[in-house]
N, C-alpha and C positions, 0 to 999 in steps of 0.2 A: 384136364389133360390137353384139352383142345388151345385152350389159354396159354399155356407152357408152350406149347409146338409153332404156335404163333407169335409166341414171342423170342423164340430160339430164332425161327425163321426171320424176323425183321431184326436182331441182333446179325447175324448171318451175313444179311441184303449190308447192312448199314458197316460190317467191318471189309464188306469187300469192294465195297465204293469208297471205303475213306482214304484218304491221300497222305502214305506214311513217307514222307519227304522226297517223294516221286510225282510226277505231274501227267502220269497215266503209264503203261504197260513201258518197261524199257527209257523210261523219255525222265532227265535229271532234271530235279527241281533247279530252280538256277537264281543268281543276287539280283535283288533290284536294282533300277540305272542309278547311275552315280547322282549324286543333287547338286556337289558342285567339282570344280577341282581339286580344294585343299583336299575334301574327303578322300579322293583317289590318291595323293600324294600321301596323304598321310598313313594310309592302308599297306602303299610298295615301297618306301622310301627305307624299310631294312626286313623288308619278305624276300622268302626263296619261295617261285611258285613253279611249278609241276603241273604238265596237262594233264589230265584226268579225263577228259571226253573232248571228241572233236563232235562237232555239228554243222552243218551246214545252210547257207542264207542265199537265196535265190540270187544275184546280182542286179535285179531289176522290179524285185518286189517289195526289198527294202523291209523295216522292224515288224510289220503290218503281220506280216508271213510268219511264223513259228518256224525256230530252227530243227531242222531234223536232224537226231543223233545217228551219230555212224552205227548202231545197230537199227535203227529203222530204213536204212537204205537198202534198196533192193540189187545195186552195184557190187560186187560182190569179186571184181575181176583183180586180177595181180596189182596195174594201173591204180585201185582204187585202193588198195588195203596196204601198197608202200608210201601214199598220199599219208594216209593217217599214222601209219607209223611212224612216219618222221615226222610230222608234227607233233606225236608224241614224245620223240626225243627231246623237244623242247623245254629249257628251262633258265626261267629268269633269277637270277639272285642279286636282289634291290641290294645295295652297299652304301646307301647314304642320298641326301637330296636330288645326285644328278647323276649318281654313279654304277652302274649292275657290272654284272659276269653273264655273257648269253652261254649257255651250255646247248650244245645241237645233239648232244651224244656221243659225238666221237672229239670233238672240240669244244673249248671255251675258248673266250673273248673277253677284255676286257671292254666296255664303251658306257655310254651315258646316256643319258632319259629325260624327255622332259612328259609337261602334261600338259595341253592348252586346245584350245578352241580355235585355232587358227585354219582359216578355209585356204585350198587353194583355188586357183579360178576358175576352173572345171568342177567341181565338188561344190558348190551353193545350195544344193540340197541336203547337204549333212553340214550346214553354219550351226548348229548348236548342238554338236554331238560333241564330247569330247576324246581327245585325241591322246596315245601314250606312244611316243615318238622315240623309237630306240637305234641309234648310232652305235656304229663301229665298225671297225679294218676286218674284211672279210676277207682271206685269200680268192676264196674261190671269184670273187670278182676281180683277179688281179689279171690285166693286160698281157699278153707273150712280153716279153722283155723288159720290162717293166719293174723296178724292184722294189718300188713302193706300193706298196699298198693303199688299194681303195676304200675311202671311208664309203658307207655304206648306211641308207635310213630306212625303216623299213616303219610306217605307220600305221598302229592300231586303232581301232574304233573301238573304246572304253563302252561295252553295250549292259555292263551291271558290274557291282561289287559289294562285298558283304566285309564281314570280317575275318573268313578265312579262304575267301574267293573271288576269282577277278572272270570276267565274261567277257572276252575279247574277240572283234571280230580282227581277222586278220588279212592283211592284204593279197596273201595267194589265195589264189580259188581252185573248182576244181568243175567240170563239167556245170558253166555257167553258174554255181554257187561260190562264195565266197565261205573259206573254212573259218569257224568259230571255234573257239580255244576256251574251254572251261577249265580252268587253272586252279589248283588248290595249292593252297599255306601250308610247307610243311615244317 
């Protein structure tokens, strides 16, 4: 009897530490970094991907740091929860080697993508991260009077990808953290 209750018990212990495709309480398992660039081209170049969780990356602590998911933040103000919702409107639909549709939610776009390693001259300490570089005619960037339209680039930090998920940091931030975009293939 005693044998049975002790092994129920270490049965118990051992299913409630194991890690069923989560990486602790609330907090998503996430893709490993990319190895090179074809891999990342070859992964978006005819995906539609959908945000799925936002988290966020200190601005000054850089990969080192674990990103925190929007339900382990303790910010919890109007400010923070229209931040994440509209990053959740985001949606990229890859359309060919150079080509997507940004969908914001209430708008699509059409524009174009690349994928490269290119620093600029301020940023020397992210020289070998790779980059997913998405152009396009934004209105909301357009000038008073003005009746062309502004092209627009907005650069991701490629920070993992799998095969139905991309791990992107993204260039807005939010109270000194930079938002990360876990993206699913749908």
């Amino acid at each position: 009897m005693k044998q049975a209750s002790f092994l129920g018990l270490c049965a118990l212990i051992f299913f409630a530490c194991s890690d069923s495709g989560k990486t602790g309480s609330g907090k998503a398992s996430v893709p490993a970094a990319p190895t090179s660039m074809q891999q990342v081209r070859d992964r978006v170049k005819t995906g539609n991907y959908t945000v799925e969780q936002v988290g966020f990356s200190h601005l000054f602590m850089g990969e080192a740091e674990p990103v925190k998911w929007e339900d382990e933040m303790p910010d919890t103000s109007k400010m923070y929860r229209n931040f994440v919702a509209e990053r959740k409107k985001l949606r990229f639909e890859f359309t060919g080697d150079s080509t997507l549709n940004v969908h914001t939610g209430s708008a699509s776009y059409p524009g174009s993508y690349s994928v490269d390693t290119l620093v600029e001259e301020d940023d020397e300490e992210k020289a070998n991260s790779m980059k997913l570089r998405i152009s396009y005619a934004d209105p909301e960037f357009q000038f008073p009077g003005d009746t062309t339209l502004s092209k627009i680039t907005y650069t991701y930090k490629v920070r993992g990808v799998d095969e139905n998920r991309l791990m992107l940091q993204s260039p807005h931030s939010f109270n000194r953290s930079y938002a990360v975009l876990l993206m699913k293939k749908n």
